[in-house]
C-alpha positions in Angstrom: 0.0 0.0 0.0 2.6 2.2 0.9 4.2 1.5 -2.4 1.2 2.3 -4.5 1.3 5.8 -2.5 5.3 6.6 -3.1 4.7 5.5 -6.6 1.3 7.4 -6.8 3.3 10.7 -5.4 6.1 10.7 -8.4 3.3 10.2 -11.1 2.2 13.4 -10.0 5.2 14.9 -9.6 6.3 14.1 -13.1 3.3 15.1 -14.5 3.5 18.3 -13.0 6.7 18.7 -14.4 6.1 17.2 -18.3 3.4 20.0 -17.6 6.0 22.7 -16.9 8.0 21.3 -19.0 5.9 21.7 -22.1 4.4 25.2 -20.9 8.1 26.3 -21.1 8.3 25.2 -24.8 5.7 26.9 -25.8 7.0 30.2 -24.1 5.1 30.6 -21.0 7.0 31.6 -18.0 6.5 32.6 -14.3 6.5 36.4 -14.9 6.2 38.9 -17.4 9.4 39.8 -18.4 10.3 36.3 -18.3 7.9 35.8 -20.8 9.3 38.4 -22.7 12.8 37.4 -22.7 11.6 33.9 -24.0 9.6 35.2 -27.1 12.0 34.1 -30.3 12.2 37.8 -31.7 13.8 39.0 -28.4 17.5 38.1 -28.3 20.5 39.0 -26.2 20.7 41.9 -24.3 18.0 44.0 -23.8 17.3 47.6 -21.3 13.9 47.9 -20.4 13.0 51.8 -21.7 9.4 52.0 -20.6 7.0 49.4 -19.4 2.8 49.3 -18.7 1.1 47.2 -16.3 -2.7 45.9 -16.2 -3.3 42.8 -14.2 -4.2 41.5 -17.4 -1.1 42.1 -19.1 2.4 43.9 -19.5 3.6 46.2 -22.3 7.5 46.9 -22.6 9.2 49.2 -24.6 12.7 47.6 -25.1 16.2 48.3 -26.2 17.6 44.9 -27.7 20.7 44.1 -29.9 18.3 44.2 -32.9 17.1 47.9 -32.0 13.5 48.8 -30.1 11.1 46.9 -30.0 7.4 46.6 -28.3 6.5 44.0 -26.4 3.1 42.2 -24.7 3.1 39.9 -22.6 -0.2 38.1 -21.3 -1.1 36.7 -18.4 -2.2 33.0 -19.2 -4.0 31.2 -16.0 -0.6 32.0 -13.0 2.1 32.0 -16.1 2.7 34.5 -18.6 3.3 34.0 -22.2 4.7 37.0 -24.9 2.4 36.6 -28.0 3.8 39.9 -30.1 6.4 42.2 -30.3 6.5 45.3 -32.8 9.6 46.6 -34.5 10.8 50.2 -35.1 12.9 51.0 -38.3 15.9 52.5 -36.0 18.5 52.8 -38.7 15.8 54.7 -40.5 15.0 57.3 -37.6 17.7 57.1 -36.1 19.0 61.1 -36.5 15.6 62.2 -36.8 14.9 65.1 -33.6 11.4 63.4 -32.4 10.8 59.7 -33.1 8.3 57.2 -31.8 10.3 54.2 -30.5 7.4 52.7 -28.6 4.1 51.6 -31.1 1.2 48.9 -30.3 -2.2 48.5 -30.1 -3.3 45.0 -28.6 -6.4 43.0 -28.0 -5.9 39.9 -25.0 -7.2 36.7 -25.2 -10.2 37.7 -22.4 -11.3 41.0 -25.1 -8.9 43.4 -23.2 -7.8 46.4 -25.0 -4.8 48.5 -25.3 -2.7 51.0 -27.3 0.6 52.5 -26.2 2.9 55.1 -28.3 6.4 56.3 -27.0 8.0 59.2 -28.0 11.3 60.9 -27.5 12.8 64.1 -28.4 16.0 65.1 -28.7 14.5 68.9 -30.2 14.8 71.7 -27.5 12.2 73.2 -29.3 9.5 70.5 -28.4 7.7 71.7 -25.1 4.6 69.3 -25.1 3.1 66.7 -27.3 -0.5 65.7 -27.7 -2.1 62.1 -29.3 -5.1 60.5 -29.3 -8.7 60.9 -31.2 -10.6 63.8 -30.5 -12.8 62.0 -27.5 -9.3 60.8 -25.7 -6.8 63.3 -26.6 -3.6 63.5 -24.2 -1.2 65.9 -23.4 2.1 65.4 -22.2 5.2 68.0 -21.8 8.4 66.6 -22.8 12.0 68.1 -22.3 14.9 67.1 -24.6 16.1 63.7 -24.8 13.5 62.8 -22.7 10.3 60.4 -23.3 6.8 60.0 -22.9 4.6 57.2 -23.0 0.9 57.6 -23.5 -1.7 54.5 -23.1 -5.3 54.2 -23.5 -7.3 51.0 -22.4 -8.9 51.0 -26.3 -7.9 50.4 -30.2 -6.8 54.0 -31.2 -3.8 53.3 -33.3 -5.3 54.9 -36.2 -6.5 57.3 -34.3 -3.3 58.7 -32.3 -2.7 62.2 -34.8 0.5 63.3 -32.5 1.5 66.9 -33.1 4.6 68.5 -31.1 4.3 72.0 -30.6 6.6 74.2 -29.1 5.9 77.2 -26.3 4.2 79.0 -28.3 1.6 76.8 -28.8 2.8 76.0 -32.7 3.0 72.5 -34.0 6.5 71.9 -35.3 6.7 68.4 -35.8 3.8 66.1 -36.6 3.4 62.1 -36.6 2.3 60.9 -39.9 3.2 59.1 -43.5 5.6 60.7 -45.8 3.7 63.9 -47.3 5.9 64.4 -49.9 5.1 60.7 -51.3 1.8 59.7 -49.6 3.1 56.3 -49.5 0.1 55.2 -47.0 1.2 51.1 -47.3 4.8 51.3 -46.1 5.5 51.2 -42.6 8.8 52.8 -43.4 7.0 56.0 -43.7 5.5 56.5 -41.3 7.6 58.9 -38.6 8.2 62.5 -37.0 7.9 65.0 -40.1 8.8 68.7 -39.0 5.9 70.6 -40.3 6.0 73.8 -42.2 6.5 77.6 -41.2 4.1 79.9 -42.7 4.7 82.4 -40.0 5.5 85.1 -42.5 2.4 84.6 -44.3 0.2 84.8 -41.1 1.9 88.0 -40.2 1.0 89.2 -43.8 -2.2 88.2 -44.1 -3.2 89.9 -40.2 -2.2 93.1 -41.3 -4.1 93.4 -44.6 -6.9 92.2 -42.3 -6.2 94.5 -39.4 -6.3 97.1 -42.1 -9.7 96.5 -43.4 -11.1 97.0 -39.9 -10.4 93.1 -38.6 -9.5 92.1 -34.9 -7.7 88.7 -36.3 -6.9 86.0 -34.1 -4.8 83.0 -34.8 -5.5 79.2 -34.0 -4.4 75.6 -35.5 -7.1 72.8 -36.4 -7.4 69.4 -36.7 -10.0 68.8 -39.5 -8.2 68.8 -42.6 -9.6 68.8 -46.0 -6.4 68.9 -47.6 -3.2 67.0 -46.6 -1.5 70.6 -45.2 -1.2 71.3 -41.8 -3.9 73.5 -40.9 -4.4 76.4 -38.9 -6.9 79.3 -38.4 -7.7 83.2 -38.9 -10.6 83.9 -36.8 -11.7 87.7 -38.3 -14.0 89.8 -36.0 -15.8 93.5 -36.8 -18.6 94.9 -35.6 -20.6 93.4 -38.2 -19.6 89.8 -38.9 -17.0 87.6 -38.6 -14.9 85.6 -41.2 -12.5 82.3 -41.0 -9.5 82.2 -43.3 -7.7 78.9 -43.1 -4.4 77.9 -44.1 -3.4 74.8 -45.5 0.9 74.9 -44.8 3.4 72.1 -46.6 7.1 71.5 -46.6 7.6 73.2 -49.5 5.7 75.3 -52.6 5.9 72.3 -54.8 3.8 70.1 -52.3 1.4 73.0 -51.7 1.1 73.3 -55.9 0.8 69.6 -56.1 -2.0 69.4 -53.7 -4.1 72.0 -55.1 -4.3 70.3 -58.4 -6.1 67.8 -56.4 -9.3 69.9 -56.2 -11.1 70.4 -59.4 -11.9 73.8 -60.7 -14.8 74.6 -58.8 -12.9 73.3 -55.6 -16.5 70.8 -55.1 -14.3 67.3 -55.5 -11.0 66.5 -53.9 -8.8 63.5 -55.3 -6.0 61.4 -54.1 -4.1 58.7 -55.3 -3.7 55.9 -52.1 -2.0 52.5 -53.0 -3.6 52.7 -56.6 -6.9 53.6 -55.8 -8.1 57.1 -56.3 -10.0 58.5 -53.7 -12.3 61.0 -54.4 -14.4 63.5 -51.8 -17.2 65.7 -52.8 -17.0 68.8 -50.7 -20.5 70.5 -49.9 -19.9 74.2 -49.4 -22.2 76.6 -47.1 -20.2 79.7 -49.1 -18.7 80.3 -52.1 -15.1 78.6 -51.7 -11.7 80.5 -52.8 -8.8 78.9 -52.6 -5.5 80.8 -53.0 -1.5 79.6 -53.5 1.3 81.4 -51.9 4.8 80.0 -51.3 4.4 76.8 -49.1 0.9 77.5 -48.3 -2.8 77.2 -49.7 -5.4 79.1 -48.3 -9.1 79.0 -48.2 -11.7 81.1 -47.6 -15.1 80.4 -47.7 -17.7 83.0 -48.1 -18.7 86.2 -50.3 -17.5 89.6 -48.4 -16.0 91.3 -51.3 -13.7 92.7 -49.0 -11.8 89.8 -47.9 -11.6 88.7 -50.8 -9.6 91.8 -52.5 -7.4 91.2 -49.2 -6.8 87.6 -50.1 -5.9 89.2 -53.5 -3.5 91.8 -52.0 -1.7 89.0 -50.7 -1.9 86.0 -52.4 -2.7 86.8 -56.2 -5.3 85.7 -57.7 -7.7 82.5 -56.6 -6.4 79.6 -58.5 -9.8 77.1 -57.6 -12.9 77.7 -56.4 -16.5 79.7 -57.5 
């Protein structure tokens, strides 16, 4: 009897550790970063830069002999097991001034949700950054060569729209795909872009304004209708009150090749993604004018004769619109 027990004992105990034994080959492991460490795409030595924790699950931002890399690892009944890591192209951003070196959004196994995005500047410049859609947007200062991580408990990847602005409120450098090659399919693209200064211009067009009897008051806006970085003239009198936007662009030849997008009556806006054209029909509450000076295109919708001739003053003649 007392055999049957001893023998009964080690059965168990060798079960136990075929069962250990086989959780370890698939890559579950007692903690997290353990877990982390045993996933096939994470080799040699590797600094922990920046790390989130849920109950549910961990996300690292690493340094590795193979260059940064995101990491999540999921807790699986007491062990923990590293399903998918993320690369950034760090030969490609390597001397850029602001770069994202920590990218993921995430779904667990129990329908858990998350989305982290790193940044670091090395840009004196940069005082703050801000990500996220319009219903969760974040805002984070930053100092140089420091970083910041932000996290939402949702799917937003597509959705994160990170500007860097500097003290003066200005965006400076903004997260998105090439805009001088709108290459929306490679990954490659897709970094820190310093955005375009049409500080001059603003100046210029407040004073014609100003001089027409205008209190003018500058913003920057989110809602796009062309690729440009867009910001705002908010024109006040007694009488009414206007809204001039610019559209700005790394350089006059992007701003000229974007304005060829519109068609003549500025109603339909077209863009090449991948090899499908997009097309967007634009329904106006105004007459629209669109005008092309250096880097910038500028917009104004409406009918008061008198911003118009300013536009004029400034920016030549309207090259689209009604």
């Amino acid at each position: 009897m007392k055999n049957k027990s001893v023998f009964k004992i080690i059965s168990i105990f060798l079960l136990i550790m075929l069962l250990i034994f086989s959780s370890f080959l698939s890559g579950l492991r007692f903690t997290p970063f353990q877990a982390v460490k045993a996933n096939q795409l994470i080799n040699g030595e590797t600094t922990i830069l920046g790390e989130i924790d849920r109950d549910w699950g961990n996300i690292y931002i690493l340094q590795t002999q193979d260059g940064i890399k995101t990491a999540f690892s999921e807790k699986r009944g007491f062990m923990w097991r590293c399903p998918s890591t993320t690369y950034i192209y760090d030969d490609i951003i390597k001397n850029d001034k602001v770069k994202t070196i920590g990218c993921t959004s995430v779904i667990g196994e129990n329908g858990n949700e998350i989305t982290v995005f790193a940044v670091q500047s090395c840009d004196p410049e940069v005082k703050y950054i801000e990500a996220g859609p319009d219903s969760d947007r974040q805002r984070k200062s930053i100092a140089s060569d420091e970083t910041v991580i932000f996290e939402w408990d949702k799917i937003v990847l597509n959705d994160v729209n990170a500007v860097a602005y500097n003290e003066d409120d200005q965006q400076i450098y903004k997260f998105e795909y090439n805009p001088e090659h709108l290459n929306f399919t490679d990954a490659k693209e897709l970094r820190w872009y310093p955005t375009s200064d049409v500080t001059g211009i603003v100046n210029e067009l407040s004073a014609a304004f100003e001089k027409i009897g205008y209190a003018v008051e500058y913003s920057q806006g989110r809602e796009n209708i062309l690729i440009g970085v867009r910001s705002v003239l908010e024109l006040t009198n007694k009488a009414n009150k206007e809204v001039i936007q610019i559209y700005a662009y790394p350089t006059s030849e992007l701003a000229a090749e974007d304005i060829t997008r519109l068609d003549e009556a500025g109603s339909t806006y077209s863009i090449l993604i991948g090899k499908q054209n997009m097309k967007t029909c634009i329904d106006w509450v105004d007459m629209p004018h669109f005008y092309l000076i250096d880097n910038a295109i500028i917009l104004y919708v409406g009918s008061n004769s008198d911003v118009c001739n300013a536009l004029i003053d400034v920016c030549g003649k309207q090259v689209k619109g009604m």
